[in-house]
KELUM-151567 format. One record per atom (N, C-alpha, C): atom name; residue number from 1; residue in one letter; x, y, z. Coordinates in Angstrom, 1 decimal, padded with zeros to 4 digits. Example, Ala and Ser with C-alpha at 12.3 -4.5 7.8 and 13.67 -1.06 7.14 Angstrom:
# KELUM-151567
> atome | num | residu | u | v | w
> N | 1 | A | 013.2 | -005.7 | 007.8 $
> CA | 1 | A | 012.3 | -004.5 | 007.8 $
> C | 1 | A | 013.2 | -003.3 | 007.8 $
> N | 2 | S | 012.8 | -002.2 | 007.1 $
> CA | 2 | S | 013.7 | -001.1 | 007.1 $
> C | 2 | S | 012.9 | 000.0 | 007.9 $
END
This chain:
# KELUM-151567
> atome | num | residu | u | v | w
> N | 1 | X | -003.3 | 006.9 | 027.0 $
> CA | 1 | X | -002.7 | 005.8 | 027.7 $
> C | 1 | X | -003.6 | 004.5 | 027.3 $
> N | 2 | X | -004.8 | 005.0 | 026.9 $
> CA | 2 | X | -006.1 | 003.3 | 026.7 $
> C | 2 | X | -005.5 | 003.1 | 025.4 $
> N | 3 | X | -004.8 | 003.6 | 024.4 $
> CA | 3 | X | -005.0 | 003.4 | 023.1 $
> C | 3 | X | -003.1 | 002.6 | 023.1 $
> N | 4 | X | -003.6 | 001.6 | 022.6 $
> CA | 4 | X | -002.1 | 000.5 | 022.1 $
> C | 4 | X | -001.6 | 001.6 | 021.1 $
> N | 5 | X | -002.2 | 001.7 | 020.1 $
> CA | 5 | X | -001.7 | 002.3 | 019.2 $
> C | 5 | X | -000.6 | 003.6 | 019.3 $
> N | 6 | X | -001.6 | 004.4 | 020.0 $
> CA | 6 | X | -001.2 | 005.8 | 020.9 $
> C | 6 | X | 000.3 | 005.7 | 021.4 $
> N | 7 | X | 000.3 | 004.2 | 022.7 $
> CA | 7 | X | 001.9 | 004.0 | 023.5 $
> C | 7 | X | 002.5 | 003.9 | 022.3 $
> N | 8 | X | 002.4 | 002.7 | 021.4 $
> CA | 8 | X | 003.2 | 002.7 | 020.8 $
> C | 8 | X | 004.1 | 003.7 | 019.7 $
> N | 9 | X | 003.3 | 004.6 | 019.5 $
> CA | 9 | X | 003.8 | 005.7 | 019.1 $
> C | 9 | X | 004.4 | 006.9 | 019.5 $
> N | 10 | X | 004.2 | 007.0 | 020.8 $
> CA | 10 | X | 004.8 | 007.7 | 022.1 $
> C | 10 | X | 006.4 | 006.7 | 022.2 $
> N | 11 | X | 006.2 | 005.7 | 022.2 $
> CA | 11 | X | 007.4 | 005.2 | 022.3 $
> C | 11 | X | 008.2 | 005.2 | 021.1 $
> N | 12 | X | 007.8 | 005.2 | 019.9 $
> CA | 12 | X | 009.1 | 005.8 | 018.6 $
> C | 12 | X | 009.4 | 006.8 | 018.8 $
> N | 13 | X | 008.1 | 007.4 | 019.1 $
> CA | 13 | X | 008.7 | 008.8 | 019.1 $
> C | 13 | X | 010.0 | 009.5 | 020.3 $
> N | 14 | X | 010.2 | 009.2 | 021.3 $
> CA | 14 | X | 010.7 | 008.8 | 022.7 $
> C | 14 | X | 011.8 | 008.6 | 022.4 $
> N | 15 | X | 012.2 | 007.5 | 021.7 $
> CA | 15 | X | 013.1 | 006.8 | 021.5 $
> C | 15 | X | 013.6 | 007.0 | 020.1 $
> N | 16 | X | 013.3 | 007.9 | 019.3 $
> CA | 16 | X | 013.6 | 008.7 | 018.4 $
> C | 16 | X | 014.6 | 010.1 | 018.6 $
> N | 17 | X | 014.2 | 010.7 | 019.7 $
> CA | 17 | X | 014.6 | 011.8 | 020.4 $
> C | 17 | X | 015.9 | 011.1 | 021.8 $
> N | 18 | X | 015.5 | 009.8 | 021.7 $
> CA | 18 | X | 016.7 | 009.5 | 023.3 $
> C | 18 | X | 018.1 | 009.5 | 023.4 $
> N | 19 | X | 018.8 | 009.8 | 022.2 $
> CA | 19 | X | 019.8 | 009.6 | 022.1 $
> C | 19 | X | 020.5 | 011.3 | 022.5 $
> N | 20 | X | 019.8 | 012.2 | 021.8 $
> CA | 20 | X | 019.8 | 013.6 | 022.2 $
> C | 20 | X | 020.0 | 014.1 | 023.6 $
> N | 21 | X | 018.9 | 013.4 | 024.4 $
> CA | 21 | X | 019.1 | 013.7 | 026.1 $
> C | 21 | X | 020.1 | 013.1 | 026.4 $
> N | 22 | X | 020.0 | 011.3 | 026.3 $
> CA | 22 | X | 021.2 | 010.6 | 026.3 $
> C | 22 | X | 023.0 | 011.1 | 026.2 $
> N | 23 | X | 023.0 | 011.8 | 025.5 $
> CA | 23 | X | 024.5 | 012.4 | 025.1 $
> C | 23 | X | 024.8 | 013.8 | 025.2 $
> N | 24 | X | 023.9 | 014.3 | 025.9 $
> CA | 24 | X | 023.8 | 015.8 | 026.5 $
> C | 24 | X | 024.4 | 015.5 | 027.8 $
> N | 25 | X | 025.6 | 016.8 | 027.8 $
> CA | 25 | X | 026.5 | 016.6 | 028.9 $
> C | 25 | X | 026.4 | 017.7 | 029.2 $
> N | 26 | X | 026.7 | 018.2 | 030.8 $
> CA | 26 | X | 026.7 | 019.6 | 031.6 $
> C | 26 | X | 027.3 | 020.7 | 031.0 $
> N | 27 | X | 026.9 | 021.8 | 030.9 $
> CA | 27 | X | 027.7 | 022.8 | 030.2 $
> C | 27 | X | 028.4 | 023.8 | 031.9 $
> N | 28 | X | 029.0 | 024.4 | 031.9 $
> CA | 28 | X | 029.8 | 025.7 | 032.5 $
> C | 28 | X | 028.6 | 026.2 | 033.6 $
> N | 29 | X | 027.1 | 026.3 | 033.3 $
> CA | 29 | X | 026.2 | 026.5 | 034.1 $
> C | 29 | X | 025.8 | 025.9 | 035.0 $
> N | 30 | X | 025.7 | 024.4 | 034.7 $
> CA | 30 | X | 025.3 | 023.4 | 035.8 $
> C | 30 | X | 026.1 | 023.1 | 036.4 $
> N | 31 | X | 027.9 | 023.2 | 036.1 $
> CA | 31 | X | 028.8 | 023.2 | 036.9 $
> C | 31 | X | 028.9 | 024.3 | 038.3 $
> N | 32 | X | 028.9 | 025.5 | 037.8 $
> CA | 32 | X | 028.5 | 026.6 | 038.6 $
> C | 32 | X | 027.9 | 026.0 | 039.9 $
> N | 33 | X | 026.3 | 026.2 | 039.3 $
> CA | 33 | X | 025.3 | 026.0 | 040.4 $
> C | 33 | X | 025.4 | 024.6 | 041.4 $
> N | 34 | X | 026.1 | 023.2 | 040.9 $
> CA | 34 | X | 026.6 | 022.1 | 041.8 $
> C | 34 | X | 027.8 | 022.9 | 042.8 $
> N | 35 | X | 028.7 | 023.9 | 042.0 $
> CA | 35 | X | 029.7 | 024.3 | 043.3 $
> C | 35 | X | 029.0 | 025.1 | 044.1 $
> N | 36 | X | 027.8 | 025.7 | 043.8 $
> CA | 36 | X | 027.5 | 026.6 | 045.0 $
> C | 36 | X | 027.0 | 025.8 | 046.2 $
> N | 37 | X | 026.5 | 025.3 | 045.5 $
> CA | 37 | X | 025.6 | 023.4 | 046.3 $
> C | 37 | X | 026.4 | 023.2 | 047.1 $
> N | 38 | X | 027.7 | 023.2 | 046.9 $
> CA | 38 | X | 028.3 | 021.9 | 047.6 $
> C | 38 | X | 029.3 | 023.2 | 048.6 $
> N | 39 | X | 029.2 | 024.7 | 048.3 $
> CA | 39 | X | 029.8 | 025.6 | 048.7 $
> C | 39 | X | 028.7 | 025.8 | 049.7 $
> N | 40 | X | 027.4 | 025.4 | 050.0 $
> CA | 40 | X | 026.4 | 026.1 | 050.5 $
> C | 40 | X | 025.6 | 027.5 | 050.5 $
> N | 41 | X | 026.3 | 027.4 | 049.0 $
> CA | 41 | X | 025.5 | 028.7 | 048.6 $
> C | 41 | X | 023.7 | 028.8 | 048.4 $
> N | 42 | X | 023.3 | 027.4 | 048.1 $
> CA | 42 | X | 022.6 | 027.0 | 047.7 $
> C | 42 | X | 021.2 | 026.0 | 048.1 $
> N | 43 | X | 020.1 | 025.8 | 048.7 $
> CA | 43 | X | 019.9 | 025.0 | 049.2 $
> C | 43 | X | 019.6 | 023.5 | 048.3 $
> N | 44 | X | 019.2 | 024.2 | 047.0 $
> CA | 44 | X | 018.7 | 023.1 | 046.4 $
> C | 44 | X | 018.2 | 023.8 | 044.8 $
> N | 45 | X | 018.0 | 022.8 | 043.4 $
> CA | 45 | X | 018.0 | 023.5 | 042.6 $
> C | 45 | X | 016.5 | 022.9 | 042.2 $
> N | 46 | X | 015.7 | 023.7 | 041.9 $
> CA | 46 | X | 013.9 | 023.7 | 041.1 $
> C | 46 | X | 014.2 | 024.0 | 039.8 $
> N | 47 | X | 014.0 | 022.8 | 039.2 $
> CA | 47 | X | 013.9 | 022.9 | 037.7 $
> C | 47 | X | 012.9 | 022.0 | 036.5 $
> N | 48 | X | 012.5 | 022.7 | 035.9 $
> CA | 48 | X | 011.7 | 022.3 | 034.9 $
> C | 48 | X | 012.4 | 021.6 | 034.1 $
> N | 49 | X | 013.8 | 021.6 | 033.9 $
> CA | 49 | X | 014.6 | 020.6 | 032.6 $
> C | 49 | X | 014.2 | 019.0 | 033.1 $
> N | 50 | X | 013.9 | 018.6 | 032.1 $
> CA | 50 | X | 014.1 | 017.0 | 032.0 $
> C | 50 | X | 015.5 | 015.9 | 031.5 $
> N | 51 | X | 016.1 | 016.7 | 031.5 $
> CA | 51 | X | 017.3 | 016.4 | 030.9 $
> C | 51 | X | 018.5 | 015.5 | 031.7 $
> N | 52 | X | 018.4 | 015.8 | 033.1 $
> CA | 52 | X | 019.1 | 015.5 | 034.3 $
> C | 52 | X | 020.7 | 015.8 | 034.5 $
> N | 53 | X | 020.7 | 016.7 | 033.6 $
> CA | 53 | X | 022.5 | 017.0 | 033.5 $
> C | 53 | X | 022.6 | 018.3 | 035.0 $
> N | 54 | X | 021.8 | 018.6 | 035.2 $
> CA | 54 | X | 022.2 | 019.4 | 036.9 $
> C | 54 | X | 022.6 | 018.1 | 037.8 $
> N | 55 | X | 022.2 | 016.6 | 037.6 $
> CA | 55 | X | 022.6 | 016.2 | 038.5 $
> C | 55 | X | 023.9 | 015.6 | 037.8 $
> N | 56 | X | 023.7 | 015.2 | 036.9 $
> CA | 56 | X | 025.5 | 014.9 | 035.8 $
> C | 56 | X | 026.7 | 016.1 | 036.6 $
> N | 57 | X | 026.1 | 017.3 | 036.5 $
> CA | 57 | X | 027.0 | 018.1 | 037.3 $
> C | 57 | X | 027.6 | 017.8 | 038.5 $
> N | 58 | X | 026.8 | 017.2 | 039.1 $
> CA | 58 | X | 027.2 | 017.0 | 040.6 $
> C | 58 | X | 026.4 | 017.9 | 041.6 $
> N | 59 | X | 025.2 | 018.0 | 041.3 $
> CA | 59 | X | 024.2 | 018.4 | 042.2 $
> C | 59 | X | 023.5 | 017.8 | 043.0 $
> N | 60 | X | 023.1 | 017.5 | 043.9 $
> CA | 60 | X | 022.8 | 016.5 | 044.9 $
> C | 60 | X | 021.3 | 017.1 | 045.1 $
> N | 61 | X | 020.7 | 018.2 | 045.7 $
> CA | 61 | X | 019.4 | 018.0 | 045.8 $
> C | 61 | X | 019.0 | 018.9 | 045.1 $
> N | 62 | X | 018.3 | 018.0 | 043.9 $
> CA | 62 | X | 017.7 | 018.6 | 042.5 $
> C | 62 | X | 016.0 | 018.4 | 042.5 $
> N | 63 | X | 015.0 | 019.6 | 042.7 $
> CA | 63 | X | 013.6 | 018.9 | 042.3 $
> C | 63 | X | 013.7 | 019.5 | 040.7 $
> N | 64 | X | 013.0 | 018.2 | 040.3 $
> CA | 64 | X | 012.5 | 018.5 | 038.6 $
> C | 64 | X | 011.3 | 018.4 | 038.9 $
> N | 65 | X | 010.4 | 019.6 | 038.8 $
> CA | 65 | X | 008.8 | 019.9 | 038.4 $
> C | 65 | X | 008.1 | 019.1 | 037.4 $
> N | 66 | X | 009.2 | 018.8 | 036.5 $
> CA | 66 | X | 008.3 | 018.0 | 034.8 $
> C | 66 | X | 009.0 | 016.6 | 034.9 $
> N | 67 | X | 010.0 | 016.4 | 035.6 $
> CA | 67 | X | 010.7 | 014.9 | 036.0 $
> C | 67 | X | 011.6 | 014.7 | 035.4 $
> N | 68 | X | 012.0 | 013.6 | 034.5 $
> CA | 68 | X | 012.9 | 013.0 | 033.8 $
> C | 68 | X | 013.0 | 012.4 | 032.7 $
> N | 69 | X | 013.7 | 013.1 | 031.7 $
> CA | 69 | X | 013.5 | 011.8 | 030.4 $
> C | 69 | X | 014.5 | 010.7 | 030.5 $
> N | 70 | X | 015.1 | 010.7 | 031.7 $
> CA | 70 | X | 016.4 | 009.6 | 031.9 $
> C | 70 | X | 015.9 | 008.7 | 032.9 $
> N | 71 | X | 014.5 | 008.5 | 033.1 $
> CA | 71 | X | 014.1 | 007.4 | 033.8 $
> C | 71 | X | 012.3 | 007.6 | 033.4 $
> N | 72 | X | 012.0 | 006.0 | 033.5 $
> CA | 72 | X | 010.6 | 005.1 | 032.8 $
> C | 72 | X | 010.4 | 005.2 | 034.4 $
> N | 73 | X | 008.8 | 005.5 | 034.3 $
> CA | 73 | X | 008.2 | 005.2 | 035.2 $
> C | 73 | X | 006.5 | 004.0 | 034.8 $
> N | 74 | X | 006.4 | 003.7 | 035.7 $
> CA | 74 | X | 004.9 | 002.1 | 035.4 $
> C | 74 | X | 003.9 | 003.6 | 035.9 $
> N | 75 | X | 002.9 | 003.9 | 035.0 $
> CA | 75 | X | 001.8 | 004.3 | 035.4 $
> C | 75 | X | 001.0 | 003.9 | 036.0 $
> N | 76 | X | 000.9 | 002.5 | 036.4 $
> CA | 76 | X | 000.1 | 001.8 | 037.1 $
> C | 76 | X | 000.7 | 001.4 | 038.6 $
> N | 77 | X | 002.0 | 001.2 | 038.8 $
> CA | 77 | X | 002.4 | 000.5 | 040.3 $
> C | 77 | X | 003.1 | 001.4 | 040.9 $
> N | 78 | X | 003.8 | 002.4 | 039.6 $
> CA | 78 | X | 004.7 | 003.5 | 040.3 $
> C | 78 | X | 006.4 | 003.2 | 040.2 $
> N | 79 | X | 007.0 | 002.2 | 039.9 $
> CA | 79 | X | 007.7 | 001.4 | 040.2 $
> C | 79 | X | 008.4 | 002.4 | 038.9 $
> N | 80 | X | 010.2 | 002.7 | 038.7 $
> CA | 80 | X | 010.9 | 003.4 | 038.2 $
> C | 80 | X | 012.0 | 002.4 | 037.2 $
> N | 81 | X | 012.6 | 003.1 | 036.2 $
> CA | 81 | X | 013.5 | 002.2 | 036.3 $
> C | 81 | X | 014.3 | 003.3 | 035.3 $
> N | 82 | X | 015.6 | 002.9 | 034.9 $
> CA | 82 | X | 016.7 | 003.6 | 033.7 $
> C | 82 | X | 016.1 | 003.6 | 032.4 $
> N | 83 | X | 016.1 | 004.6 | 032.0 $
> CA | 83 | X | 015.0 | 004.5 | 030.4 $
> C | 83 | X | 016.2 | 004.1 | 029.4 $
> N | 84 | X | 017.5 | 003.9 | 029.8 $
> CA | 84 | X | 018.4 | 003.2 | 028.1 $
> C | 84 | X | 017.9 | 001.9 | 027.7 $
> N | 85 | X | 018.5 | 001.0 | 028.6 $
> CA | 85 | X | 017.4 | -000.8 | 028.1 $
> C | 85 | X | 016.0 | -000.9 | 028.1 $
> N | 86 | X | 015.3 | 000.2 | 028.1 $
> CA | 86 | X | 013.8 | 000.2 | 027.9 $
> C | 86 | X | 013.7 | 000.9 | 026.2 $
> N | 87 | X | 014.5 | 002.0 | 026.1 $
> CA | 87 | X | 014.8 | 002.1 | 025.3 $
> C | 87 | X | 015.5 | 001.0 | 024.0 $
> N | 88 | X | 016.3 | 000.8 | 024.4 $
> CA | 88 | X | 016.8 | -000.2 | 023.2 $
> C | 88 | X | 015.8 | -001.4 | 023.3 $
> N | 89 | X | 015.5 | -001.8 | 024.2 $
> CA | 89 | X | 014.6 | -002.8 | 023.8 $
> C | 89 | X | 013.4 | -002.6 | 023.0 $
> N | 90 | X | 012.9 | -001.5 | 022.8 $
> CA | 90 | X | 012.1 | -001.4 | 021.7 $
> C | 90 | X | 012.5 | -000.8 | 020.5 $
> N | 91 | X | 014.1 | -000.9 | 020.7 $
> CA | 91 | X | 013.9 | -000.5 | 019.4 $
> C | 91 | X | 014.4 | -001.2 | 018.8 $
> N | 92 | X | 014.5 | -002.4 | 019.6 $
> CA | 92 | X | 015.1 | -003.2 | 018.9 $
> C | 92 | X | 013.7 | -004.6 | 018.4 $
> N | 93 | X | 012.6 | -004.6 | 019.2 $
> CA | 93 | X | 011.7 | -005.6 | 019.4 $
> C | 93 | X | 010.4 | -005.0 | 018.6 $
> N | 94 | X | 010.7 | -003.5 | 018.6 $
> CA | 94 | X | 009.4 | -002.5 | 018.0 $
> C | 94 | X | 007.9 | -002.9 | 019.1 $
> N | 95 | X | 008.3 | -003.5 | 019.9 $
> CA | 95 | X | 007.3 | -003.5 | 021.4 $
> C | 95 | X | 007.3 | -002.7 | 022.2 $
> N | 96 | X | 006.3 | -002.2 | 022.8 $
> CA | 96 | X | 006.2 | -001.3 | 024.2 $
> C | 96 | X | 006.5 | -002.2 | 025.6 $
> N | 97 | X | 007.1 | -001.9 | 025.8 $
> CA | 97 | X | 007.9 | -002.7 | 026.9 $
> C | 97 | X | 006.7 | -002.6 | 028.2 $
> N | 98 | X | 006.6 | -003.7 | 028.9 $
> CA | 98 | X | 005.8 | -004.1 | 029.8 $
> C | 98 | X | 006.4 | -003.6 | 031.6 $
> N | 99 | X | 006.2 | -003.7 | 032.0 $
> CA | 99 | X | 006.7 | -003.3 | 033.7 $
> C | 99 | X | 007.2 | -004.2 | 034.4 $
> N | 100 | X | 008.4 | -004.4 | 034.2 $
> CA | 100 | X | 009.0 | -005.7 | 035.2 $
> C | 100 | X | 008.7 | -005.5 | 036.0 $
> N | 101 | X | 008.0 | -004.7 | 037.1 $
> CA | 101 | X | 007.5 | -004.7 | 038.6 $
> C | 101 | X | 006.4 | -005.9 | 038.9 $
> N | 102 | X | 005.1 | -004.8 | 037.8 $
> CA | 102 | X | 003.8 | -005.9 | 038.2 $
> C | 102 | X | 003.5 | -006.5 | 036.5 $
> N | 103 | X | 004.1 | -006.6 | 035.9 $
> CA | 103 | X | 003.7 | -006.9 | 034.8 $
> C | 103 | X | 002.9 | -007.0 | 033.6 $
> N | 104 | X | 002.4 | -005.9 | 034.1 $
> CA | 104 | X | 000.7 | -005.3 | 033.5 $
> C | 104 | X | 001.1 | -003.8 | 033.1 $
> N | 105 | X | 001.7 | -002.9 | 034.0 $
> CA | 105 | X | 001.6 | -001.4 | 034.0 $
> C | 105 | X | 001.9 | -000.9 | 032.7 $
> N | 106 | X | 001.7 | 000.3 | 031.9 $
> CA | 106 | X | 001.9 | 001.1 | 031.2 $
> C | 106 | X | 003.2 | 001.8 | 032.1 $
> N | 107 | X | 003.9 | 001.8 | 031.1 $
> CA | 107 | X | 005.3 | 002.7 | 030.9 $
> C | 107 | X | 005.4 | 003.7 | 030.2 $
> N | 108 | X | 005.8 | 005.0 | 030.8 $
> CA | 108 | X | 006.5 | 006.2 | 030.3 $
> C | 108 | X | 007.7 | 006.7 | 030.6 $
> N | 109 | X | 007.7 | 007.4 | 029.6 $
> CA | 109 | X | 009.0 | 008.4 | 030.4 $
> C | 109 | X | 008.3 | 009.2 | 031.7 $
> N | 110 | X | 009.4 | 009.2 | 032.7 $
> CA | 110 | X | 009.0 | 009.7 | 033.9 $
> C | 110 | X | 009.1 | 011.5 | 034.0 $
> N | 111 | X | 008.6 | 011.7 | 032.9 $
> CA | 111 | X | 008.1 | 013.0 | 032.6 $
> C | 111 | X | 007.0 | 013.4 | 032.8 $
> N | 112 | X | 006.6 | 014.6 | 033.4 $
> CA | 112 | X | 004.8 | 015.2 | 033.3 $
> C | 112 | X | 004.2 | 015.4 | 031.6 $
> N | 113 | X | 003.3 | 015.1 | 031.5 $
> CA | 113 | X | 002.9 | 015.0 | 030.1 $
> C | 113 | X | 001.4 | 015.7 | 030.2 $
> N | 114 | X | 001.2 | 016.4 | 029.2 $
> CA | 114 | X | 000.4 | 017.3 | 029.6 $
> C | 114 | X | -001.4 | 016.9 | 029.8 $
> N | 115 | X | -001.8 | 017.2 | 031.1 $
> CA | 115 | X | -002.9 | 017.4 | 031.2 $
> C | 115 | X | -002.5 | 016.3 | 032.9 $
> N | 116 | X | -001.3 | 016.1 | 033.1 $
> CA | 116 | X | -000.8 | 015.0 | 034.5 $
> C | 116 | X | -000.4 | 016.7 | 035.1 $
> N | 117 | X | -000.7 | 016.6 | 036.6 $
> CA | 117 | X | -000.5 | 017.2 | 037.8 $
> C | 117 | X | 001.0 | 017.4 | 037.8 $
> N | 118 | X | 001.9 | 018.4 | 038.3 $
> CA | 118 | X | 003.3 | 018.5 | 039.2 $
> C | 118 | X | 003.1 | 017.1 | 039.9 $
> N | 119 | X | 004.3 | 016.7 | 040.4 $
> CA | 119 | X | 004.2 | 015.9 | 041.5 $
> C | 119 | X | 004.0 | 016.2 | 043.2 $
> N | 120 | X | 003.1 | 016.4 | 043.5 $
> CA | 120 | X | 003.1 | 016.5 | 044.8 $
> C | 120 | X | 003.9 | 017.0 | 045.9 $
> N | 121 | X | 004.7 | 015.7 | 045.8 $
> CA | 121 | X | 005.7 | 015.6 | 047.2 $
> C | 121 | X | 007.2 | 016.7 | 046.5 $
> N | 122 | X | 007.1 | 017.2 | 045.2 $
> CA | 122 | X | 008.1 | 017.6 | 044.5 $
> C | 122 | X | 007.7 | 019.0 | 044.8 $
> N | 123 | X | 006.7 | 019.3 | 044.7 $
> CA | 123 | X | 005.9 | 021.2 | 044.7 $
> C | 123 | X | 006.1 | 021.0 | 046.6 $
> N | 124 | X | 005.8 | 020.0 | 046.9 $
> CA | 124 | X | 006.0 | 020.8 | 048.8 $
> C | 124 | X | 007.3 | 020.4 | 049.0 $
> N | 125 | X | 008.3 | 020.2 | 048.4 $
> CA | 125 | X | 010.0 | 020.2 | 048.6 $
> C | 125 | X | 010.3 | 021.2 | 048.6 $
> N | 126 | X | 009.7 | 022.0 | 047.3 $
> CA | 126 | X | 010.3 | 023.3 | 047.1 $
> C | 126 | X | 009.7 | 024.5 | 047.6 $
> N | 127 | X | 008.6 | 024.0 | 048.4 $
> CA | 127 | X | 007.5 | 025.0 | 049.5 $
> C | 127 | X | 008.2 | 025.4 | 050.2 $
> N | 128 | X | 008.4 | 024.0 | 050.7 $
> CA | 128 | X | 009.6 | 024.0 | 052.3 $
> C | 128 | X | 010.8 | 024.6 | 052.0 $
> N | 129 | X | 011.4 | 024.6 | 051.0 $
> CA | 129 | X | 012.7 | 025.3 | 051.0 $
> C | 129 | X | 012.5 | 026.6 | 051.8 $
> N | 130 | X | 013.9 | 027.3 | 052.1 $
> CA | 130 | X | 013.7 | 028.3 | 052.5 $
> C | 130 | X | 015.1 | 029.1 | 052.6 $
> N | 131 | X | 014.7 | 031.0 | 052.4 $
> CA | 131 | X | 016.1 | 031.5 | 052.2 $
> C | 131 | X | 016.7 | 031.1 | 053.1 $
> N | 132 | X | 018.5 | 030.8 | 053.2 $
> CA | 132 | X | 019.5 | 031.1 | 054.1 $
> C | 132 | X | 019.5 | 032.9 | 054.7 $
> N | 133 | X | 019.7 | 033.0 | 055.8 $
> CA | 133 | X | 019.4 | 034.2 | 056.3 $
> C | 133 | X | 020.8 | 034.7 | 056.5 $
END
């Protein structure tokens, strides 16, 4: 994250691959598991995809363990946003896009990247869960 060079390479690379997540649509499985959801079969789905097509399905309460590649987060303020016009804007400017929140922060995809923690409040979601009896 200290190294200019580094983001900006993280971000070709990113945006190299976005179009892939971007146009990935639910298959027959994520369908499934939204009707059990919404059948009550289900309380909630824990998943390590970053892809967010469990919620494209129509899944309502989804934790992602490793997050999202369909949303930028500010490593500095926390502040979230839609990763396509962050996207195209660099690829279109060939700049790492700055933090419309506080205007300083470092931007990622809102994915865990290795050697970053679970998120927290996301590992005691899925603590609390608990079977239907």
């Amino acid at each position: 994250m200290a190294s200019e060079e580094a983001r900006h390479e993280y971000w070709r690379q990113k945006c190299e691959a976005h179009p892939d997540i971007a146009n990935a649509r639910p298959n027959q499985g994520h369908r499934i598991l939204a009707k059990w959801e919404q059948n009550g079969l289900i309380q909630a789905l824990i998943t390590q995809n970053i892809d967010g097509l469990h919620q494209l399905a129509g899944s309502q309460n989804v934790l992602e363990l490793h997050g999202t590649a369909r949303a930028i987060a500010c490593q500095d303020c926390g502040a979230r946003f839609d990763a396509e016009p962050m996207v195209r804007e660099f690829l279109e400017t060939k700049r790492v896009p700055s933090c419309p929140n506080c205007r300083a922060g470092r931007l990622k995809h809102a994915t865990i990247s290795f050697g970053q923690a679970l998120p927290r409040e996301v590992l005691a979601s899925a603590m609390d869960l608990r079977p239907a009896l």
